[in-house]
MARLOSE-318556 format. One record per residue (C-alpha): x, y negated, z. Coordinates in steps of 0.2 Angstrom, whole numbers, plus 5000, padded with zeros to 4 digits. Each point is the difference from the previous one (the first is absolute). Layout:
residues N
XYZ;...
***
This chain:
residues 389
489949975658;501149964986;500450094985;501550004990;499949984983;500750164990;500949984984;499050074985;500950164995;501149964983;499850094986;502150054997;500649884986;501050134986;501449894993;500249944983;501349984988;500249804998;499850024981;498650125003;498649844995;501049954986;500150184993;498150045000;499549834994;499750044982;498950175003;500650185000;501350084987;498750084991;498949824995;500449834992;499749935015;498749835001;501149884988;500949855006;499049885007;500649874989;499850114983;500049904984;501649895009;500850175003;499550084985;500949844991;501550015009;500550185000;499550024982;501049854996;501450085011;499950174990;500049924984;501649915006;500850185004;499550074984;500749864990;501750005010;500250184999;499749974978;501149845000;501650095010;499750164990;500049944983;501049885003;501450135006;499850134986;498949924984;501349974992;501750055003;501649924994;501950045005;500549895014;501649995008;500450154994;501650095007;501250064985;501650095000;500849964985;501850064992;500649974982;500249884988;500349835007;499149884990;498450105000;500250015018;500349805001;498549964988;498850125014;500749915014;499249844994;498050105003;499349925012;498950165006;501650115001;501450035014;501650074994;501350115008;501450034987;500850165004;501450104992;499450154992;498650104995;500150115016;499849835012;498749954992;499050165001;500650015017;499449835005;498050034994;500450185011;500349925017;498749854996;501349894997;499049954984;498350034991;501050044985;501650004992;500649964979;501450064993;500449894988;501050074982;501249884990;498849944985;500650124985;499350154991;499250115010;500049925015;498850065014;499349935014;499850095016;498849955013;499550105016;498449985010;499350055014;498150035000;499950075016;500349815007;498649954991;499250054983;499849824995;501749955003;500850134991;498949984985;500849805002;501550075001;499950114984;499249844990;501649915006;501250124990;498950004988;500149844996;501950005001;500150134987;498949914988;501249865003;501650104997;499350104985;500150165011;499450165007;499249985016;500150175011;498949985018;500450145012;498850005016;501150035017;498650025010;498450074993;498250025007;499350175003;498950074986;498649985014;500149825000;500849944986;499349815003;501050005015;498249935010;499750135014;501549965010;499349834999;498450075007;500850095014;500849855009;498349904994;499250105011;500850045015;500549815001;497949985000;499650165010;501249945013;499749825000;498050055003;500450135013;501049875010;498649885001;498750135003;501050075013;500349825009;498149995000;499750155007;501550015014;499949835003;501549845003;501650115005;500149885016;501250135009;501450144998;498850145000;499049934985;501549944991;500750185001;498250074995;499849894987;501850064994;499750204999;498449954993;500549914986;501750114997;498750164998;498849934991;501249944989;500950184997;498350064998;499749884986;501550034992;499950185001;498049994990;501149884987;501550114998;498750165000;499049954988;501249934988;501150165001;498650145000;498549924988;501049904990;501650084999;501149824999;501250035012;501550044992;501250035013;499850055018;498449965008;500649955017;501249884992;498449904994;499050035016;501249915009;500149874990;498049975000;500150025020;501449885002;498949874990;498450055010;500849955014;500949854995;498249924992;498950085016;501349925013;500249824992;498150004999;499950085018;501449855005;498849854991;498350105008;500849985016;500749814998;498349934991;498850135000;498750084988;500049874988;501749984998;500450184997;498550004988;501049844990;501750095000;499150164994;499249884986;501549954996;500950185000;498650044987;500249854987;501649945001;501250155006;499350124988;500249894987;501849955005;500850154997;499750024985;499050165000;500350134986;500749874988;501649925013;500549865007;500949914985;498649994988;498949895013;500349825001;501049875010;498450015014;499650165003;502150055000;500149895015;498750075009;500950194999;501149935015;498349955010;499150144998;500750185005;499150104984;501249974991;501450075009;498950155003;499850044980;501649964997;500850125015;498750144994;500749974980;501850035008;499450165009;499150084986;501049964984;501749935005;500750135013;499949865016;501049874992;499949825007;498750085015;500949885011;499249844999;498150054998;500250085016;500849865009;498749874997;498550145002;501050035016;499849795002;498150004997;499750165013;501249895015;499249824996;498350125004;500750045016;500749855006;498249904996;499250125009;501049985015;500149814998;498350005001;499850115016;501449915007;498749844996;498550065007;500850065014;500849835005;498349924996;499150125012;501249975013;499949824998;497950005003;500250115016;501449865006;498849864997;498550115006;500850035018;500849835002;498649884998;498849995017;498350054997;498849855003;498450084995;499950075016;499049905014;501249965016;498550045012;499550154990;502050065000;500049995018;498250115004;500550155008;499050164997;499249995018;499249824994;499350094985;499150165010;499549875012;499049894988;499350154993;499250055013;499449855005;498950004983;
***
């Protein structure tokens, strides 16, 4: 009598997620976990590695606003021609000669100029007139007031500085709008790694438009904190509130989508490099509460890399200059948010030619693993050998 051999019954496997190894390989959430296995090596290199982040953010930080100088500074100037000849020879200044008094104050409205200098004819009496603007950076302006200062010592004048644009009472350093677009540029450029770890690659449509309403409502919900909390606690919003929440949302999603883009295209690491980057170089750049032209040849370059800059600058134009000159911060926030998009689609358009490439090859090469007497066993052969055990 034979027997045939019944299959032991399987305990039902429960699928994991791939990472799932990789994920509890330091301990639970709520230890330290058992250390590296090669500790004092590690220990070595990260606290090297932090020490290095430290020491960038202190370089790039005081290196921006320790000590600032007027640089390429916009003036529009009208007036007596030979003092406006000897300021065209400053190296640090950029000069506009307009035709009156009323261009010239116009100019600084509409962000034509930091500043403007009316300039007297030397005489008795003379007066010079300088308008500022501290609402497009306190620093600046302050540059700006030294400037005519100096011209009326020169002239044996009067100097009278009238501010255009002035900070609210409630932030008279002009610093918390810096904060604002500091913050949601972070919050979003966090958020859009975290979420990339937690939704995983966007590899198809429905992921990419996932990974779209996510972002744009995280982003609105960031801004809206921001704008809230500025307004309500700190009472530093000095026009209307949505004006500013818009702006903060519009950079939120320019920064989360250009790191979203570069998550996409190289990963983790990369959009941890370019948030790195956000953080010491594209705060720095533009030019925080002091404004762009009192930083130096380096960091002024940099303002057209990194999209902070036009941030600040498109939230100054909101809040203390009535929308002027809105246009061009929007455009390239508008770049940074579509060079997110297209990465991420250049990357899914990637992967999936690289998939579809492995199942090609996959299914087009013969299998010579297989045995050509086993291929050709039927499953009568393999009950009748059974049996026969």
């Amino acid at each position: 009598m034979t027997h045939a051999n019944d299959p032991a019954p399987q305990q039902k496997s429960v699928p994991q997620h791939p990472e799932f190894e990789a994920a509890v390989a330091g301990g639970p959430l709520t230890s330290e976990g058992p250390g590296s296995t090669h500790r004092y090596r590690n220990l070595i290199l990260g606290g090297l590695a932090i020490l290095l982040l430290a020491m960038a953010m202190l370089i790039s930080y005081s290196s921006a606003f320790g000590n600032p100088t007027p640089n390429n500074v916009h003036l529009a100037v009208t007036g007596d021609a030979a003092t406006i000849v000897a300021l065209e020879q400053q190296d640090s200044l950029e000069l506009t000669v307009v035709g009156s008094a009323a261009e010239a104050r116009a100019a600084v409205l509409d962000r034509d100029a930091d500043g403007a200098i009316v300039l007297p004819t030397p005489g008795a009496d003379a007066v010079v007139t300088t308008y500022v603007a501290s609402g497009g950076g306190r620093g600046l302006s302050q540059a700006v007031a030294g400037i005519g200062d100096s011209i009326a010592g020169k002239l044996s004048a009067a100097n009278e500085t009238t501010d255009l644009a002035p900070l609210g009472k409630n932030d008279p350093v002009g610093s918390i709008e810096f904060y604002a677009i500091l913050f949601a540029g972070l919050g979003a450029a966090l958020g859009a790694t975290i979420f990339g770890r937690i939704l995983g690659t966007v590899d198809t449509s429905a992921k990419f438009v996932e990974r779209s309403v996510v972002l744009v409502a995280y982003s609105g919900m960031l801004a809206g904190l921001i704008s809230l909390w500025i307004d309500s606690a700190l009472n530093a919003i000095t026009v209307d509130p949505p004006a500013v929440f818009a702006v903060l949302w519009l950079t939120a999603v320019a920064i989360g989508g250009a790191v979203t883009g570069v998550a996409a295209l190289g990963g983790t690491i990369a959009a941890l490099v370019m948030t790195l980057a956000l953080v010491i170089l594209g705060n720095t750049s533009s030019g925080g509460p002091l404004g762009i032209h009192v930083l130096n040849d380096f960091f002024q370059a940099l303002y057209y890399v990194f999209p902070q800059g036009d941030a600040l600058d498109l939230l100054r134009s909101v809040e203390y200059f009535d929308g002027a000159a809105v246009s061009a911060p929007i455009i390239r926030l508008g770049i940074w948010a579509v060079a997110g998009i297209l990465l991420t689609l250049t990357a899914m358009l990637m992967r999936s030619r690289r998939d579809a490439t492995t199942r090609l090859s996959g299914t087009g090469r013969p299998n010579t693993d297989v045995n050509p007497v086993t291929a050709r066993a039927t499953p009568q052969a393999e009950l009748h050998a059974t049996t026969h055990n």
